[in-house]
KOLVEXKE-10358 format. One record per atom (N, C-alpha, C, CB): x, y, z; chain; atom name; residue in three letters. Coordinates in pm, 1 decimal, always signed. Glycine has a CB too. Layout:
BEGIN
x:X | y:Y | z:Z | kette:A | atom:CA | rest:ALA
...
This chain:
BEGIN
x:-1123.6 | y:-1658.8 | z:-347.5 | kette:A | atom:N | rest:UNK
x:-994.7 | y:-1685.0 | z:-409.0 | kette:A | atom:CA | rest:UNK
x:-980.4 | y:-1609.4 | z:-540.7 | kette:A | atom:C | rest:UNK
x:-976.6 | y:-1834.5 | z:-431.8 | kette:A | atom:CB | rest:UNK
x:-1098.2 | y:-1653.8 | z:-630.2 | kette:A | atom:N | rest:UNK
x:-1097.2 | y:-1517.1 | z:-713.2 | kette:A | atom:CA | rest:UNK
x:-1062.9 | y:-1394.2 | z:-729.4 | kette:A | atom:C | rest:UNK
x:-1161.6 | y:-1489.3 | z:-725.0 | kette:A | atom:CB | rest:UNK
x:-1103.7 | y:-1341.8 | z:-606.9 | kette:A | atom:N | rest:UNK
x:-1049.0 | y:-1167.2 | z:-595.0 | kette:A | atom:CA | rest:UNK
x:-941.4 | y:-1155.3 | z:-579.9 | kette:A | atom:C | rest:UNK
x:-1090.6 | y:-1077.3 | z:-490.8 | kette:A | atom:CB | rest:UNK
x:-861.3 | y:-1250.2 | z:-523.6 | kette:A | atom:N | rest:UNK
x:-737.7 | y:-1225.2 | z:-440.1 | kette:A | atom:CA | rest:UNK
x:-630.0 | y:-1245.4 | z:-602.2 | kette:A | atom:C | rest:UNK
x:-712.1 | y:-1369.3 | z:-274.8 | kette:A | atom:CB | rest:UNK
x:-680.6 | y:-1326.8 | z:-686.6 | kette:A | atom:N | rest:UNK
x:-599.5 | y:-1354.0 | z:-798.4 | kette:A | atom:CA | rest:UNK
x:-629.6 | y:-1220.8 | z:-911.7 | kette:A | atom:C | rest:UNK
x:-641.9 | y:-1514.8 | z:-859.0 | kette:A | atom:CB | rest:UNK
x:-796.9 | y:-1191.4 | z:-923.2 | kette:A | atom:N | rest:UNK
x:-739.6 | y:-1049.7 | z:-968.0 | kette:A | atom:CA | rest:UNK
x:-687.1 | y:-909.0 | z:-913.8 | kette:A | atom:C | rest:UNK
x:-816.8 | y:-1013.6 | z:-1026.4 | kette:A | atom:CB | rest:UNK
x:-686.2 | y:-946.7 | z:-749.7 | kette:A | atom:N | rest:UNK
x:-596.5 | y:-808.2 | z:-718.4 | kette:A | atom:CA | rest:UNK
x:-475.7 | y:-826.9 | z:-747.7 | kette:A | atom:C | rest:UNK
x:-590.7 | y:-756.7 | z:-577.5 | kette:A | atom:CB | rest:UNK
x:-417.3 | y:-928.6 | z:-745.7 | kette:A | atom:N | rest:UNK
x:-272.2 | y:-981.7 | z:-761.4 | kette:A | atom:CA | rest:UNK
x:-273.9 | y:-978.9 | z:-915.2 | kette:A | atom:C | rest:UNK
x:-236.7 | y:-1143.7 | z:-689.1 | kette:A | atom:CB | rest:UNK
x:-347.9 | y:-974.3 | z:-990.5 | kette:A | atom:N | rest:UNK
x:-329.3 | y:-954.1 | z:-1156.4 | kette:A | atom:CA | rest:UNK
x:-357.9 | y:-780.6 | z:-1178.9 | kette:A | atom:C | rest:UNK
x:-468.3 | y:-1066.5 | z:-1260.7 | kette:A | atom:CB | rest:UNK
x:-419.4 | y:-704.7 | z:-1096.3 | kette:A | atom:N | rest:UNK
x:-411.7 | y:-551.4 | z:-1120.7 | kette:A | atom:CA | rest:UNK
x:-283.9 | y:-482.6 | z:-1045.0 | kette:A | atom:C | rest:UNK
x:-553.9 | y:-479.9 | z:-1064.4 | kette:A | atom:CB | rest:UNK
x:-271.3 | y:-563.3 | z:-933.4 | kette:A | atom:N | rest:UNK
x:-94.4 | y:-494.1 | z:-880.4 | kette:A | atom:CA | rest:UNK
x:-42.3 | y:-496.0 | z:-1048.2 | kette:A | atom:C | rest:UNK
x:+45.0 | y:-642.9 | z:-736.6 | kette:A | atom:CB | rest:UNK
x:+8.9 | y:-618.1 | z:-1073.1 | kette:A | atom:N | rest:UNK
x:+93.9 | y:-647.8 | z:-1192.4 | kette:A | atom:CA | rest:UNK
x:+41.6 | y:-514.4 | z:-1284.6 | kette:A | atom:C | rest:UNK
x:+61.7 | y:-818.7 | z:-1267.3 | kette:A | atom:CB | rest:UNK
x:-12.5 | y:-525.8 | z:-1317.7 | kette:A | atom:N | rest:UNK
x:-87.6 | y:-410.9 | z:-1437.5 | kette:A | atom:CA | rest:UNK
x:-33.0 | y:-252.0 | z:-1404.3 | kette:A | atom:C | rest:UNK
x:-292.9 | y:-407.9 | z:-1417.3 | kette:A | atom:CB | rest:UNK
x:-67.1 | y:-273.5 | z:-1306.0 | kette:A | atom:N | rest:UNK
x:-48.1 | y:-110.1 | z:-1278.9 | kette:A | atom:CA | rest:UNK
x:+106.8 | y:-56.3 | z:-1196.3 | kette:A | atom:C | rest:UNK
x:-191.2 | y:-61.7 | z:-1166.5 | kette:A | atom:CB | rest:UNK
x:+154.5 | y:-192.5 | z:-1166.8 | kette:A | atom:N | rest:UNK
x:+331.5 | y:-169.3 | z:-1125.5 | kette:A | atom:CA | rest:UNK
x:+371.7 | y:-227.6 | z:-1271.7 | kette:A | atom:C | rest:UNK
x:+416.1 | y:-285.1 | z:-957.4 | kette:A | atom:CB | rest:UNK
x:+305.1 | y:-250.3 | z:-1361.2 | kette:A | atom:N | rest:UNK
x:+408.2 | y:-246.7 | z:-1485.7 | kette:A | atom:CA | rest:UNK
x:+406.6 | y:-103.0 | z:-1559.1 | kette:A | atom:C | rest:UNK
x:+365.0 | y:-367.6 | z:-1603.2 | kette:A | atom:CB | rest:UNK
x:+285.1 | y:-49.9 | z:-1538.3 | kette:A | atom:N | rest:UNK
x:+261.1 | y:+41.5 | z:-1616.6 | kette:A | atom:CA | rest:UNK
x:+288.4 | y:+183.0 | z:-1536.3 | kette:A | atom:C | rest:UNK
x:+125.3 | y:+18.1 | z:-1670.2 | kette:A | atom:CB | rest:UNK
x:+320.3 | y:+207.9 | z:-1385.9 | kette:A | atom:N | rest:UNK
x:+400.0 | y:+259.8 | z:-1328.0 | kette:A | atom:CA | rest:UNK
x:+541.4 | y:+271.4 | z:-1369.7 | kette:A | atom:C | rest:UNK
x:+385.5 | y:+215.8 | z:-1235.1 | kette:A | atom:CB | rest:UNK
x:+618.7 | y:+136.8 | z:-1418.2 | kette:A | atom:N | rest:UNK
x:+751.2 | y:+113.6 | z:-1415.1 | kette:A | atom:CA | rest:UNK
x:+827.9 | y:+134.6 | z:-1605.7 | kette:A | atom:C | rest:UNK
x:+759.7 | y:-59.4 | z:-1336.8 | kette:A | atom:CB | rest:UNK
x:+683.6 | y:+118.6 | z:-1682.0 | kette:A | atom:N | rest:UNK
x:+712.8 | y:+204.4 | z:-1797.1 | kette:A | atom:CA | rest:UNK
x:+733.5 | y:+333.7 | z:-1811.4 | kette:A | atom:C | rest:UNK
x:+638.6 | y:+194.8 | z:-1866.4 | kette:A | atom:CB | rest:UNK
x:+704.7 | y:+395.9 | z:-1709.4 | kette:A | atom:N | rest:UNK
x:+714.2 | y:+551.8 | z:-1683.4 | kette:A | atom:CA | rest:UNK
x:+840.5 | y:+590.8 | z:-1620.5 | kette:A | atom:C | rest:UNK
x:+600.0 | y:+603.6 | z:-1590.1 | kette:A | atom:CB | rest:UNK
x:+922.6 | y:+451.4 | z:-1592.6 | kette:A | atom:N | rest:UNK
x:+1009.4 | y:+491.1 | z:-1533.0 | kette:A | atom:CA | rest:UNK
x:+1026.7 | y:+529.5 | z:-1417.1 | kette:A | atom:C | rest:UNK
x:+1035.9 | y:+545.5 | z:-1577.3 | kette:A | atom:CB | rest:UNK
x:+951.6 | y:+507.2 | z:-1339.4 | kette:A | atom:N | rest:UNK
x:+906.5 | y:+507.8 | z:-1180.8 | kette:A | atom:CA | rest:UNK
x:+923.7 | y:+351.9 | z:-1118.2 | kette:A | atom:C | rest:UNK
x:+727.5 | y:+560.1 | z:-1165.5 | kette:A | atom:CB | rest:UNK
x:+933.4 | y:+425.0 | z:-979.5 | kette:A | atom:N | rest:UNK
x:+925.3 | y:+289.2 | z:-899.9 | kette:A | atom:CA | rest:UNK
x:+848.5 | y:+311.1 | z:-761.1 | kette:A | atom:C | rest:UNK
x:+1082.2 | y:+229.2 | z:-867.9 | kette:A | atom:CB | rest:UNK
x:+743.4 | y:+191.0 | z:-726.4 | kette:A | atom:N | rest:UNK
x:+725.9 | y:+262.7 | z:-621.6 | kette:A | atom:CA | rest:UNK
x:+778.7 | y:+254.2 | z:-473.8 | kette:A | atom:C | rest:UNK
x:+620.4 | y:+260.7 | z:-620.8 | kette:A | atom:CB | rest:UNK
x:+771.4 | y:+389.0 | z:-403.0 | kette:A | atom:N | rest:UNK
x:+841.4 | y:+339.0 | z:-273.5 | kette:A | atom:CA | rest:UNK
x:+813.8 | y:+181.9 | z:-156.3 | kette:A | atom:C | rest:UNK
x:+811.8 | y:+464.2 | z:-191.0 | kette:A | atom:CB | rest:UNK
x:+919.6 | y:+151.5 | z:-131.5 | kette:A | atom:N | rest:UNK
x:+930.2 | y:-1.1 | z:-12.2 | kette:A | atom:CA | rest:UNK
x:+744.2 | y:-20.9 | z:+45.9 | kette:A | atom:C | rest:UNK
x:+1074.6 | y:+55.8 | z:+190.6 | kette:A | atom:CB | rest:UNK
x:+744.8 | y:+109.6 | z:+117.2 | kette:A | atom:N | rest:UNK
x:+643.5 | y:+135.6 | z:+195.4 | kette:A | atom:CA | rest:UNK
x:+488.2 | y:+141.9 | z:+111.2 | kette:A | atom:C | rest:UNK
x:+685.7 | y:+267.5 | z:+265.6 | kette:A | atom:CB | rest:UNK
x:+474.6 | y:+208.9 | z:-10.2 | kette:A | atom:N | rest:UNK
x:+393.5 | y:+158.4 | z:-96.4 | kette:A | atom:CA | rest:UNK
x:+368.3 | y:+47.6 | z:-135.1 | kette:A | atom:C | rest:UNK
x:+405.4 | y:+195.2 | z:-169.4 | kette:A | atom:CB | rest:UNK
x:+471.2 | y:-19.3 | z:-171.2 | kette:A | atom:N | rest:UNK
x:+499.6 | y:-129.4 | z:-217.5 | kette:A | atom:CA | rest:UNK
x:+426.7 | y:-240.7 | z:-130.8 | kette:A | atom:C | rest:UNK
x:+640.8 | y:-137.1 | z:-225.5 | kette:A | atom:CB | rest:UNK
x:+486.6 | y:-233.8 | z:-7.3 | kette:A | atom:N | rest:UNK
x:+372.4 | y:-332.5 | z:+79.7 | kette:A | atom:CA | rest:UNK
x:+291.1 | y:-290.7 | z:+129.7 | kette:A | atom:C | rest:UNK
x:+401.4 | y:-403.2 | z:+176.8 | kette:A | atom:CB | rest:UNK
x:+197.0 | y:-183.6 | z:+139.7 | kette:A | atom:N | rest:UNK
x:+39.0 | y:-199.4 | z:+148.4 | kette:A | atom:CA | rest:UNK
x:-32.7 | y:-246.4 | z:+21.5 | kette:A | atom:C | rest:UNK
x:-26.0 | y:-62.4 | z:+185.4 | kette:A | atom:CB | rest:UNK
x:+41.1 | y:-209.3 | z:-106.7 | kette:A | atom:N | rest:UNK
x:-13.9 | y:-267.9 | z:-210.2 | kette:A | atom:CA | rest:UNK
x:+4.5 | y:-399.8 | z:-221.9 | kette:A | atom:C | rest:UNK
x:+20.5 | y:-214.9 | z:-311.2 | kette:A | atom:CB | rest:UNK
x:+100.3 | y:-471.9 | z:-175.7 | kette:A | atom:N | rest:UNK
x:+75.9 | y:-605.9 | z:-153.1 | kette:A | atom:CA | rest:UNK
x:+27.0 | y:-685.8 | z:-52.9 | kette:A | atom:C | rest:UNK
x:+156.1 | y:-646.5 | z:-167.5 | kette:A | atom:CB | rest:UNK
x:-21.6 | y:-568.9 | z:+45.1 | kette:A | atom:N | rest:UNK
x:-109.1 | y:-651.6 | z:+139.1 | kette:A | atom:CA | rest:UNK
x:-276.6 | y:-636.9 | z:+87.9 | kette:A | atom:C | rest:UNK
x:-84.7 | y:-588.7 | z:+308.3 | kette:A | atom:CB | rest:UNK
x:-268.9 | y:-543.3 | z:+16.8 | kette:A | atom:N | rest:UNK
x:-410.6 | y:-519.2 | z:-42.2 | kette:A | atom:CA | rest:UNK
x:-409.2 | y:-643.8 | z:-153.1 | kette:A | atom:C | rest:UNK
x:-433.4 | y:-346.1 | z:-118.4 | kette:A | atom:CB | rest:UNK
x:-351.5 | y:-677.4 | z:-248.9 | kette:A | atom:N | rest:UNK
x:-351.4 | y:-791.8 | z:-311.2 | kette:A | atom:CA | rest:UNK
x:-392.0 | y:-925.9 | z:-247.3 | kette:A | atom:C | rest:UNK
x:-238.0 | y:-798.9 | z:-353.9 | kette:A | atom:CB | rest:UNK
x:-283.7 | y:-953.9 | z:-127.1 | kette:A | atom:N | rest:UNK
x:-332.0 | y:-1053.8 | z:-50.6 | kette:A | atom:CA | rest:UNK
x:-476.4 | y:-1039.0 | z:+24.7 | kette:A | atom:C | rest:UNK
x:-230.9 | y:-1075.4 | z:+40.5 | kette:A | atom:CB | rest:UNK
x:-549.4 | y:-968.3 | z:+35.1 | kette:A | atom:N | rest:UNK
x:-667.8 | y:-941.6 | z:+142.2 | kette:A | atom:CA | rest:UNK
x:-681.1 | y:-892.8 | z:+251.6 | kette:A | atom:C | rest:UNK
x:-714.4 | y:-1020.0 | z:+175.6 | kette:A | atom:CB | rest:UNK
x:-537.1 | y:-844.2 | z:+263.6 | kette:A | atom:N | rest:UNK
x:-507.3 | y:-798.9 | z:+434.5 | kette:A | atom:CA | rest:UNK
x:-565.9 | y:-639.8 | z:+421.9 | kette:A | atom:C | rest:UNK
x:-296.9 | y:-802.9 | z:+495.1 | kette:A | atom:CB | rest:UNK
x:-614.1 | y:-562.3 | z:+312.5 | kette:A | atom:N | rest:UNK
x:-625.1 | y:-447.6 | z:+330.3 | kette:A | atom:CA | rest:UNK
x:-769.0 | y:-424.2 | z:+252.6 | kette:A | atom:C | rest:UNK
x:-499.3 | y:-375.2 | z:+287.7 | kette:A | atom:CB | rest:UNK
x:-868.6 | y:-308.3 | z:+259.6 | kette:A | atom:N | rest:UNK
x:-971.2 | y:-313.7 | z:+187.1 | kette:A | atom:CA | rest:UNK
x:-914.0 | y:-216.7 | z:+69.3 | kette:A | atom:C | rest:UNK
x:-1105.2 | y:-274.7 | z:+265.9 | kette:A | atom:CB | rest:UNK
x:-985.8 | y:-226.9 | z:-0.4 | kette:A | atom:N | rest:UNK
x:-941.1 | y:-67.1 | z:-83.2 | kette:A | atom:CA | rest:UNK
x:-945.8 | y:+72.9 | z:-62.5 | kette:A | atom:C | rest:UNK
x:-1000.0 | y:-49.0 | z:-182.3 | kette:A | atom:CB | rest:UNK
x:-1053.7 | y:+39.7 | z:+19.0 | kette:A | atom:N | rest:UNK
x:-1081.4 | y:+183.8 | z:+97.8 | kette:A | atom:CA | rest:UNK
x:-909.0 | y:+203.2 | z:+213.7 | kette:A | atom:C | rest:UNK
x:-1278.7 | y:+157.3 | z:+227.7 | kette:A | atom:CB | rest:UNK
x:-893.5 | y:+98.0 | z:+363.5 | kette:A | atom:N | rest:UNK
x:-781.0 | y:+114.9 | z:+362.6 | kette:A | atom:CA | rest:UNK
x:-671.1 | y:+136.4 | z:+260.0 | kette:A | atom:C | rest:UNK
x:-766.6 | y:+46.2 | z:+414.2 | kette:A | atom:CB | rest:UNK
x:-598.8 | y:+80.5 | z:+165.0 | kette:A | atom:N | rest:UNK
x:-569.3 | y:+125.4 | z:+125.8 | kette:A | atom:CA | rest:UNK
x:-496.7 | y:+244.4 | z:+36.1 | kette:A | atom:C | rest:UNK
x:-595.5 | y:+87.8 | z:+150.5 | kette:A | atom:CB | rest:UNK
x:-651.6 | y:+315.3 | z:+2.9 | kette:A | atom:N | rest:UNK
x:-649.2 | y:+453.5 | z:-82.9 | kette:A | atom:CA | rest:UNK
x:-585.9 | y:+564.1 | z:+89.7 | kette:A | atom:C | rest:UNK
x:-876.5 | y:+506.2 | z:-175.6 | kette:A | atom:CB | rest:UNK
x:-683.6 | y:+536.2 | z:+169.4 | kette:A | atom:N | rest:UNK
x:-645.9 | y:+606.6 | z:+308.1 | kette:A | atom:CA | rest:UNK
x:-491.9 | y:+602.1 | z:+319.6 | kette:A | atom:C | rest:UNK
x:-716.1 | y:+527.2 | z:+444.7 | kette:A | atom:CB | rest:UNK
x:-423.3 | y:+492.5 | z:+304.5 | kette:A | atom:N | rest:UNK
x:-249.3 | y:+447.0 | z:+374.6 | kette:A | atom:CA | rest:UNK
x:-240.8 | y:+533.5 | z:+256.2 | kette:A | atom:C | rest:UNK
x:-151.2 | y:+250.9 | z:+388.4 | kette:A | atom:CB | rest:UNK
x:-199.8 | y:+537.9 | z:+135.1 | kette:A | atom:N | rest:UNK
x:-133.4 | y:+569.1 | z:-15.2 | kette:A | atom:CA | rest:UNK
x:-176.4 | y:+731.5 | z:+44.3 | kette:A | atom:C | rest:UNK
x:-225.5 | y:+484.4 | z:-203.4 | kette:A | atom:CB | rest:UNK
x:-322.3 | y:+788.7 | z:+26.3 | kette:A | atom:N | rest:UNK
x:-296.9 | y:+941.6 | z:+93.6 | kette:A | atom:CA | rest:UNK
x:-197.4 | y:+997.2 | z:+199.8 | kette:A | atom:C | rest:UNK
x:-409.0 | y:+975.0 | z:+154.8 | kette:A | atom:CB | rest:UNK
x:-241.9 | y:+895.4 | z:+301.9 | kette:A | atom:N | rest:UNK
x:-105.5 | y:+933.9 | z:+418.0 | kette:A | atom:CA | rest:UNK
x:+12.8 | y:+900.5 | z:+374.7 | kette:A | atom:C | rest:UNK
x:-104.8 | y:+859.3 | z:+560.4 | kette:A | atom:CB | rest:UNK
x:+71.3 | y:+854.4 | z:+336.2 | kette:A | atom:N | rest:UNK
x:+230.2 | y:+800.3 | z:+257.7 | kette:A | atom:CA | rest:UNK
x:+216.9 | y:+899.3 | z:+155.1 | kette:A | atom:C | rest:UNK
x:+250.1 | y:+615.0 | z:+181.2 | kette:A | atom:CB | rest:UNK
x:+156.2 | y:+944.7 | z:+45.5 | kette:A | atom:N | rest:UNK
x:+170.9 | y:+1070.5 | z:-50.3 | kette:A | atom:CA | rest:UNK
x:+188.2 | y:+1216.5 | z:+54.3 | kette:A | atom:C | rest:UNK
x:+11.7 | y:+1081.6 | z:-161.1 | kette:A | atom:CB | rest:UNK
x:+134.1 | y:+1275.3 | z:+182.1 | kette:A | atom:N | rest:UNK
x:+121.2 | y:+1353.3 | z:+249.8 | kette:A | atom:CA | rest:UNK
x:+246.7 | y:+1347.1 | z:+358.4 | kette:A | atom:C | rest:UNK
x:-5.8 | y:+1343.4 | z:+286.1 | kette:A | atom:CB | rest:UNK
x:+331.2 | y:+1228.8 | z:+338.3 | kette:A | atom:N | rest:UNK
x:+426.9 | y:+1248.5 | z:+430.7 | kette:A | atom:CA | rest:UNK
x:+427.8 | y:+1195.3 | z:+560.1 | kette:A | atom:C | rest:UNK
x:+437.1 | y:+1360.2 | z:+443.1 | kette:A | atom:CB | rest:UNK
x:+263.3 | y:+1161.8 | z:+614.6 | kette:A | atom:N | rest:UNK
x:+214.5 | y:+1095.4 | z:+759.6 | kette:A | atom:CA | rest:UNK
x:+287.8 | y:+970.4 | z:+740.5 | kette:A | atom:C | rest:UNK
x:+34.3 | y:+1068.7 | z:+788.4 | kette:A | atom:CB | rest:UNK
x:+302.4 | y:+976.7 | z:+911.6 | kette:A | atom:N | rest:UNK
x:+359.0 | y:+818.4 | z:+954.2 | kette:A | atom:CA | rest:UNK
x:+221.6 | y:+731.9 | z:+948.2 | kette:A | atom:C | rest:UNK
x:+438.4 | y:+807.2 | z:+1137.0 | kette:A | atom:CB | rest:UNK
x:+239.2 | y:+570.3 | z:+931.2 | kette:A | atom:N | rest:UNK
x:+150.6 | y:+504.8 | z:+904.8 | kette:A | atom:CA | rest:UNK
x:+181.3 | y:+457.0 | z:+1059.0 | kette:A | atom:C | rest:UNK
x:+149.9 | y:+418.5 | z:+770.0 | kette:A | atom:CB | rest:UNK
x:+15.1 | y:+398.7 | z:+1102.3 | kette:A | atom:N | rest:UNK
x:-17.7 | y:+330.4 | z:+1225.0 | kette:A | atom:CA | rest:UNK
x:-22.3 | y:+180.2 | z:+1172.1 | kette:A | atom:C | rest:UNK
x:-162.4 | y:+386.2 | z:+1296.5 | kette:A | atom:CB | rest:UNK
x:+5.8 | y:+92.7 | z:+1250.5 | kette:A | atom:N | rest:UNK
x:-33.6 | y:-47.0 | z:+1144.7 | kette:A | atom:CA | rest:UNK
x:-245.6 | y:-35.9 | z:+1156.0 | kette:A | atom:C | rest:UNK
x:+61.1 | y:-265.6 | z:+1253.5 | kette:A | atom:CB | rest:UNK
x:-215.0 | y:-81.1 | z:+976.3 | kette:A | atom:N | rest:UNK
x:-394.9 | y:-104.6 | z:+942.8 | kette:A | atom:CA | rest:UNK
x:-406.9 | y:-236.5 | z:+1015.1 | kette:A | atom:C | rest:UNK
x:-455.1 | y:-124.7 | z:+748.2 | kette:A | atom:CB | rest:UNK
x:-512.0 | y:-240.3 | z:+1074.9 | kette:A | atom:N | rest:UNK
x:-566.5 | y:-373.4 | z:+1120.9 | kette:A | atom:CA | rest:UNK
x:-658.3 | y:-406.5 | z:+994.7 | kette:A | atom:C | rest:UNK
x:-654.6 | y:-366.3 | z:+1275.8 | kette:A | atom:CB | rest:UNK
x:-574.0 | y:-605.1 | z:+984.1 | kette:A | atom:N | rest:UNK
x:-615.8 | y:-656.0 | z:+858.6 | kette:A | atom:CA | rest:UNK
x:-752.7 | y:-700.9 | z:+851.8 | kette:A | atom:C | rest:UNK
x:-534.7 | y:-759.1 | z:+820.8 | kette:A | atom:CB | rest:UNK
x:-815.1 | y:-650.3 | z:+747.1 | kette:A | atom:N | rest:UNK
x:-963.6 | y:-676.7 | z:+723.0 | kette:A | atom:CA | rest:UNK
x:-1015.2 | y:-797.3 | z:+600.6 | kette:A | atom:C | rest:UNK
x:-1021.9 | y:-527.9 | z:+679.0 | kette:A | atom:CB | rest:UNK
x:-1066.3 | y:-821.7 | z:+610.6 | kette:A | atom:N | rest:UNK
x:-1142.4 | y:-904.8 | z:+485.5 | kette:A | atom:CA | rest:UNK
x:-1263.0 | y:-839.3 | z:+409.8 | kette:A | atom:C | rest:UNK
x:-1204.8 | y:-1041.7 | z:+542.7 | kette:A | atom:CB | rest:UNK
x:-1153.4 | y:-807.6 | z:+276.7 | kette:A | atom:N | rest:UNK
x:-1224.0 | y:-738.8 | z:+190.3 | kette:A | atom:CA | rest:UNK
x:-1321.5 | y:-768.5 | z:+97.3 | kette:A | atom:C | rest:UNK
x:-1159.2 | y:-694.5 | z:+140.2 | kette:A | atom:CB | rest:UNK
């Protein structure tokens, strides 16, 4: 339960400090990073989805892991 409250306290951190820049991030970013918060994603998934979504690839659904 721990982890899950500081991934959900580093989303915050780093979509605030994204959004001071005046950025936002895309829908599709947006929820793998909140499935990575919740536990549905490892970090490793993750960093993998955010490369393919920066590169333009269509995403396959990640099968949810326990990270």
């Amino acid at each position: 339960m721990r982890a899950m409250v500081d991934r959900h306290q580093a989303l915050a951190t780093v979509l605030g400090s994204v959004r001071l820049e005046d950025a936002e991030p895309s829908p599709e970013m947006l929820a793998l990073a909140e499935r990575w918060a919740d536990g549905k994603l490892s970090t490793a998934e993750l960093r993998d989805a955010a490369r393919r979504v920066a590169a333009g690839e269509a995403l396959t659904q990640t099968a949810p892991t326990a990270a």
